[in-house]
C-alpha positions as CSV (number, residue, x, y, z in Angstrom):
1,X,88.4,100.0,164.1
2,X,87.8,96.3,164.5
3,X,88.0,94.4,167.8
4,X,89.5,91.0,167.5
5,X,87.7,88.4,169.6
6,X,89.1,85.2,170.9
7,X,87.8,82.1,170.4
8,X,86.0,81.3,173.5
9,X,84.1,85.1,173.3
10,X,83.4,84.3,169.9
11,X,81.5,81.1,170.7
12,X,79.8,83.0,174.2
13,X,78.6,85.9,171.7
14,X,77.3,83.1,169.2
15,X,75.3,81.3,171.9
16,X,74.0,84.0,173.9
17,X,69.8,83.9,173.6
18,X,68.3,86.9,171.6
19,X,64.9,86.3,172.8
20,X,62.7,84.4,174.1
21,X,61.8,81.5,171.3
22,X,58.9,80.4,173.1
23,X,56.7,83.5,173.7
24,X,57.5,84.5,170.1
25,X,56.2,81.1,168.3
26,X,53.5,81.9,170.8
27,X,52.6,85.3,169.8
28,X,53.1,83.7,166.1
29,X,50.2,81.4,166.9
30,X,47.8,83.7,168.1
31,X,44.4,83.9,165.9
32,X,43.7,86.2,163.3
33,X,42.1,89.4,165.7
34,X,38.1,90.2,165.1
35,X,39.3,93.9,164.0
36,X,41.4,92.6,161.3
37,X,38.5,90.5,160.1
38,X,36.4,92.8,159.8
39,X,38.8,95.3,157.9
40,X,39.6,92.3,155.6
41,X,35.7,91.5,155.0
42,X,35.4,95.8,154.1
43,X,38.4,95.6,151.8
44,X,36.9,92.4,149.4
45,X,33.4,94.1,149.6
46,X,34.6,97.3,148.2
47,X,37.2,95.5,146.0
48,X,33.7,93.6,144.5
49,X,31.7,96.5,144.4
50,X,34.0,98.4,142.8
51,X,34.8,95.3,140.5
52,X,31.3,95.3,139.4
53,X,30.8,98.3,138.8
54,X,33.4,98.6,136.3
55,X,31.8,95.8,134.7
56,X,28.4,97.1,134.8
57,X,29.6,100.2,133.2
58,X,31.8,98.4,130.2
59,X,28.9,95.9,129.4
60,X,26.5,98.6,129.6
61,X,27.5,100.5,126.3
62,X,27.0,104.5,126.2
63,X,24.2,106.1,128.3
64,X,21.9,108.0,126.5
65,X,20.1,111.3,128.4
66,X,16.9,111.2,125.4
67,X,13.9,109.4,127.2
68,X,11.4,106.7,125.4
69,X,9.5,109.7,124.2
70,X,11.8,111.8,122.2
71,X,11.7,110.9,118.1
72,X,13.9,113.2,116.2
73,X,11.0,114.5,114.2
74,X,9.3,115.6,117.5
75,X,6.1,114.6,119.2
76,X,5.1,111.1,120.7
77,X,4.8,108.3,118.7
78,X,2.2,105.8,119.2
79,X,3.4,102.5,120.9
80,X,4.1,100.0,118.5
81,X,3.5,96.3,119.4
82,X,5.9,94.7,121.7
83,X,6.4,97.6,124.0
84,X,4.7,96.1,126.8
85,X,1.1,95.9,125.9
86,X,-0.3,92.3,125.1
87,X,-0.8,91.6,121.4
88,X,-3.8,89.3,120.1
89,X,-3.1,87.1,117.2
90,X,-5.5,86.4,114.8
91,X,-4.7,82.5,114.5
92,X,-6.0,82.5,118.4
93,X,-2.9,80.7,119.4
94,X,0.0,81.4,122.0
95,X,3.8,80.8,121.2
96,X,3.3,80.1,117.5
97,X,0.8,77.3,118.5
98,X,-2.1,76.8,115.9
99,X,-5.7,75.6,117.4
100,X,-6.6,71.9,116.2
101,X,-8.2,71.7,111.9
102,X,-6.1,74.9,111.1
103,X,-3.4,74.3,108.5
């Protein structure tokens, strides 16, 4: 059932205030609250983390659970040069450098 309005209750209804504009563009301004900083800040940290992780994991290549020490044939093997231990050269040099009156 629809009510027919006249024209001069049509233009009261039209402008009648719904709210108050002022406190609500004021309540629209207020600053961003110190909670919802802080949520924000935990949100991107665990969105990085998780983000690098994911990278780490896709870079990384399969893990393998055999240590350094395992050779199929069994035993240790010897460590060969280049594994960490300083290797002497027999020109004398460093970096591919020669000493002075060799070739």
């Amino acid at each position: 059932m629809t009510q027919q309005l006249s024209a001069a209750e049509a233009a009261a209804v039209v402008n009648e205030p719904i709210g108050d504009l002022n406190a609500d563009l004021a309540r629209a301004a207020r600053p961003t609250s110190r909670i919802t900083l802080v949520l924000a800040a935990l949100v991107v940290f665990v969105v990085v983390f998780g983000a690098g992780a994911w990278t780490h994991a896709l870079l990384s290549g399969p893990s393998s659970s055999e240590g350094p020490s395992a050779v199929p044939g069994g035993g240790n093997r010897a460590r060969q040069p280049g594994q960490g231990e300083l290797v002497i050269r027999p020109e004398g040099g460093q970096g591919g450098q020669r000493p002075p009156g060799r070739g």
